[in-house]
C-alpha positions in Angstrom: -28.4 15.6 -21.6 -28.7 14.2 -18.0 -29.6 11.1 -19.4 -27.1 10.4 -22.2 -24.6 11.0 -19.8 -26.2 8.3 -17.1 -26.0 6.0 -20.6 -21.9 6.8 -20.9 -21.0 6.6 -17.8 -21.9 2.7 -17.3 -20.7 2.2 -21.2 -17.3 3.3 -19.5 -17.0 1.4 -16.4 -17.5 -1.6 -18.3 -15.2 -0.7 -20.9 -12.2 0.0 -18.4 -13.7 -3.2 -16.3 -12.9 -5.5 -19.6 -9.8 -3.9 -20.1 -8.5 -4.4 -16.6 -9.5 -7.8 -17.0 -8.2 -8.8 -20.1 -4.3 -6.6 -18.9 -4.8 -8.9 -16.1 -5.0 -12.5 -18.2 -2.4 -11.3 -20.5 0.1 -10.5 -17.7 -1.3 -13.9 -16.3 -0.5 -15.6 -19.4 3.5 -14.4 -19.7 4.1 -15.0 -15.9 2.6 -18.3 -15.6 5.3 -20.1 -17.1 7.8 -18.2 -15.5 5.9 -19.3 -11.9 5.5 -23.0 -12.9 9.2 -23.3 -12.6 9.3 -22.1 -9.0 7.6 -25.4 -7.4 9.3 -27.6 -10.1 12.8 -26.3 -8.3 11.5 -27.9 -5.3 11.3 -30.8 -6.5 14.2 -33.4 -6.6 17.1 -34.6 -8.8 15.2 -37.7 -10.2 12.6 -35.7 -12.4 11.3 -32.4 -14.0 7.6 -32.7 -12.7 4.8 -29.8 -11.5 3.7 -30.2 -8.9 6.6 -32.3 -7.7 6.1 -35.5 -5.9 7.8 -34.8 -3.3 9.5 -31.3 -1.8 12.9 -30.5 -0.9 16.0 -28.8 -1.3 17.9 -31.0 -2.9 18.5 -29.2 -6.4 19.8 -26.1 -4.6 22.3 -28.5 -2.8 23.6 -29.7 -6.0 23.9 -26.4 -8.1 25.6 -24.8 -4.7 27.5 -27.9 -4.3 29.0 -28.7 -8.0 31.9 -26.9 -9.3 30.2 -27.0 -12.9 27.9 -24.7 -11.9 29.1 -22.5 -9.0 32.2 -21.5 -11.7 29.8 -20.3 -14.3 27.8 -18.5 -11.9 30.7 -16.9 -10.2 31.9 -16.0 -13.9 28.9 -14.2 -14.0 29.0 -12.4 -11.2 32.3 -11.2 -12.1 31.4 -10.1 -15.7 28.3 -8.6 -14.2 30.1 -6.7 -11.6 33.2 -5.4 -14.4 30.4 -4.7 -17.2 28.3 -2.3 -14.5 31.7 -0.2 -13.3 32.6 0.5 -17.1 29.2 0.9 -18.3 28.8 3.3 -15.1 31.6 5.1 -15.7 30.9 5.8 -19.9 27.3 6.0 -19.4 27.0 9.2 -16.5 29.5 11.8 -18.2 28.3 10.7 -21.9 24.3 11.5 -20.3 25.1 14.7 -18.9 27.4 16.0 -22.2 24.4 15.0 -24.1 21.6 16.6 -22.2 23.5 19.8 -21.0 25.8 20.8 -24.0 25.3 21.5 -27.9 28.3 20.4 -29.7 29.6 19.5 -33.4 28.3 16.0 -34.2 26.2 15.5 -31.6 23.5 13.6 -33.3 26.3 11.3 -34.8 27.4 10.5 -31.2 24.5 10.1 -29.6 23.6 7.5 -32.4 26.3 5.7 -32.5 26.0 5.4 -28.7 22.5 4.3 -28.7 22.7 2.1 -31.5 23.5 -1.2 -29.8 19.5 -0.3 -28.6 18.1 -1.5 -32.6 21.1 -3.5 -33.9 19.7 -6.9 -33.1 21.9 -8.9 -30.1 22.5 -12.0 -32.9 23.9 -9.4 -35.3 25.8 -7.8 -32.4 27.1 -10.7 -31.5 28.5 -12.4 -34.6 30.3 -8.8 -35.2 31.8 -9.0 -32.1 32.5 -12.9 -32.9 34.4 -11.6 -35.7 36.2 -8.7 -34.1 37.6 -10.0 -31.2 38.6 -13.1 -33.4 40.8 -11.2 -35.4 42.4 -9.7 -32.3 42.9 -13.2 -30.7 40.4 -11.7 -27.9 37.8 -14.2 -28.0 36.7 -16.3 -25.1 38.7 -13.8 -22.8 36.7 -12.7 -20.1 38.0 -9.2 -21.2 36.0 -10.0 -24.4 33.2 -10.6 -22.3 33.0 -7.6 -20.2 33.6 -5.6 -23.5 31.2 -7.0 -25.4 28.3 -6.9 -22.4 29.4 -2.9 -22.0 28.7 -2.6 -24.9 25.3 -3.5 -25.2 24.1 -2.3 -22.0 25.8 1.2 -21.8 22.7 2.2 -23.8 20.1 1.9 -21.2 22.2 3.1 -18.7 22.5 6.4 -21.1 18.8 6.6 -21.2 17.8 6.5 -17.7 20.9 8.5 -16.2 19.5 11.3 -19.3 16.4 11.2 -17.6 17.8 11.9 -14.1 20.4 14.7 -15.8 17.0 16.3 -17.4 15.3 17.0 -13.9 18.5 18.3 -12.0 17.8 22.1 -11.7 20.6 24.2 -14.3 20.6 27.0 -11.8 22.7 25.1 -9.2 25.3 24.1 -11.5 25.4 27.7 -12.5 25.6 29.1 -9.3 28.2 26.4 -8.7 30.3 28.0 -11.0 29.7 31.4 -10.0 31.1 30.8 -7.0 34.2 29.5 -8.4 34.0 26.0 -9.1 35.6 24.6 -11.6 33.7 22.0 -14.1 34.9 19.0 -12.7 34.4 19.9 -9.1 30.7 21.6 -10.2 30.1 17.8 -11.9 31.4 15.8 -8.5 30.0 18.4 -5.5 26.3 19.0 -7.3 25.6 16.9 -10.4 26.6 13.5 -9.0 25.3 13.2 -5.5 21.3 14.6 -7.1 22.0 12.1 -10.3 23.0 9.2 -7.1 19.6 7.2 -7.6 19.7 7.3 -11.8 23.3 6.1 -11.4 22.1 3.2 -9.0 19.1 2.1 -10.8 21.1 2.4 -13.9 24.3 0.5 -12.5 21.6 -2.4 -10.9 19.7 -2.7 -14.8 23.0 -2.9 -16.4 24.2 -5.9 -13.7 21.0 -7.4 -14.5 21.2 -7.7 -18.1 24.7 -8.5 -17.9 24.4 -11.3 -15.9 21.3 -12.6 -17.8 22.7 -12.0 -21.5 23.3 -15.1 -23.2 23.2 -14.3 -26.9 26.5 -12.2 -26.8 28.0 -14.5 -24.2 27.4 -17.4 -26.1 29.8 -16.4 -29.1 32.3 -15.0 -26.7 32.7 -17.5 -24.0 35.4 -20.4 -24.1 35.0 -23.4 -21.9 37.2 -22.0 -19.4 34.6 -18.7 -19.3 31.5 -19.7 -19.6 28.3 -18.0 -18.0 25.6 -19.3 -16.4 23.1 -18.3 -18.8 25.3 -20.1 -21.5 25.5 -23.0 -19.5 22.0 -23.2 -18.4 21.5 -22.5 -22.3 23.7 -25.5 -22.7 22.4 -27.8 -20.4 19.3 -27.8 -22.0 20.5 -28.7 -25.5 22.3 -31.5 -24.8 20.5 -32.7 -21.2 17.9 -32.3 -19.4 18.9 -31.3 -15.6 16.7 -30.7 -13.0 18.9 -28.2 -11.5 17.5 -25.8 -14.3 14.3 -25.2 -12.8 16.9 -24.3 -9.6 18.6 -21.8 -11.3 15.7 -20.2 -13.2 13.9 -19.3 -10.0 16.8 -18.2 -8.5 17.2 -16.0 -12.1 13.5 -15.0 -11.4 13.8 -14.0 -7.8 16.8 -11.9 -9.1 15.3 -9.8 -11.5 12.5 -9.4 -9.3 14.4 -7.8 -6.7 16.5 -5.5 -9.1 13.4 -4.3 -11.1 11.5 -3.6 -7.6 15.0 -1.5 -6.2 14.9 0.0 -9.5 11.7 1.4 -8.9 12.2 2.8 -5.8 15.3 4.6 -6.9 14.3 6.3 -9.8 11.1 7.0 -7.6 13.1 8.5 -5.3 15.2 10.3 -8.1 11.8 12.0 -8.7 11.2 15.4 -7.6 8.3 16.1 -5.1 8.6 12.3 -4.0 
């Protein structure tokens, strides 16, 4: 027995050695491309090249420095910014209804909520398109900060639900056993332990607001425009060096909300 047992153990360790390494060139494989543009951005205006000739600044000067694409980034931010507050503020009381109370139609809701999660974004979009058209709404930036709410509320649902899941019941409870009422049991206890879901939710909703472009595209008008939908644009009809700019910028973005993601929801994490 000793012995088939000194056979399976190597067996394993070289299994789970192989599979570390081949996690380790697929992840190498997606990001690669994604880190190729970060030395091209230091490159200059005369060229897409990696490795660049020569480094510098110079494309970060001309994206900061040209109204055509400080105003789509700006657009963003505000879209981003609008899109988080209303998905914030549908998402945390539709999260908590659905994971603390039974009611009629419950299912119904919670799939009509959630289905913006496996309706695909080019199908979204074009019924949106369509909507908002026969409203006279389209290319507002109301349409835009509609439309983007409505396609990240979902996520936000799914991870304040998984902060509202590992609150403890018996404080609200007692809450209201010492006379408060539901609204001030939801704002005294519930809110301030849900805090780091509502965070990490709020930050992955900005994030995918600002970095939709499939929704955006149909809605925008040229006086709206994004700066995914003009980096989208940029490279159909030109190609500007100032991309590789913005894409790291992009990169170093989602890199920094995914990371304060983590640490929120970590610290959302009882025992942590």
């Amino acid at each position: 027995m000793s012995n088939a047992f000194d056979l399976k153990d190597p067996l394993k360790r070289r299994y789970r050695r192989f599979g570390t390494a081949l996690a380790c060139l697929v992840y190498a494989f997606m990001l690669v491309p994604s880190l190729i543009v970060i030395p091209v951005s230091f490159g200059t205006q005369h060229e897409v090249r990696f490795p660049p000739r020569e480094f510098s600044f110079e494309l970060y000067q001309i994206f900061f420095s040209s109204a055509a694409w400080t105003g789509p980034l700006l657009q963003s931010l505000k879209i981003a910014c609008l899109t988080t507050l209303l998905a914030l503020a549908t998402a945390v009381p539709a999260a908590y209804g659905i994971v603390r109370h039974d009611f009629p139609g419950k299912k119904a809701i919670t799939l009509l909520l959630m289905s913006p999660l496996v309706i695909p974004a080019i199908v979204m979009a074009l019924g949106l398109y369509l909507y908002f058209s026969y409203i006279r709404l389209t290319g507002s930036t109301l349409a835009l900060v509609l439309g983007h709410t409505i396609y990240v509320t979902p996520f936000v649902i799914v991870m304040v639900a998984a902060g509202v899941q590992k609150l403890d019941p018996n404080l609200e409870f007692g809450a209201t056993l010492m006379g408060a009422g539901r609204y001030r049991m939801f704002a005294t206890v519930v809110l301030p332990q849900l805090m780091p879901s509502i965070l990490a939710g709020g930050l992955f909703a900005f994030l995918i607001s600002f970095d939709e472009v499939v929704i955006s595209w149909f809605l925008v008008s040229a006086t709206t425009t994004t700066l995914p939908v003009k980096m989208y644009s940029s490279i159909q009809w030109e190609i500007s060096p100032v991309i590789a700019a913005v894409s790291t910028m992009l990169t170093v973005l989602s890199f920094v909300v995914c990371m304060l993601t983590a640490a929120l929801q970590r610290s959302g994490t009882p025992g942590q």
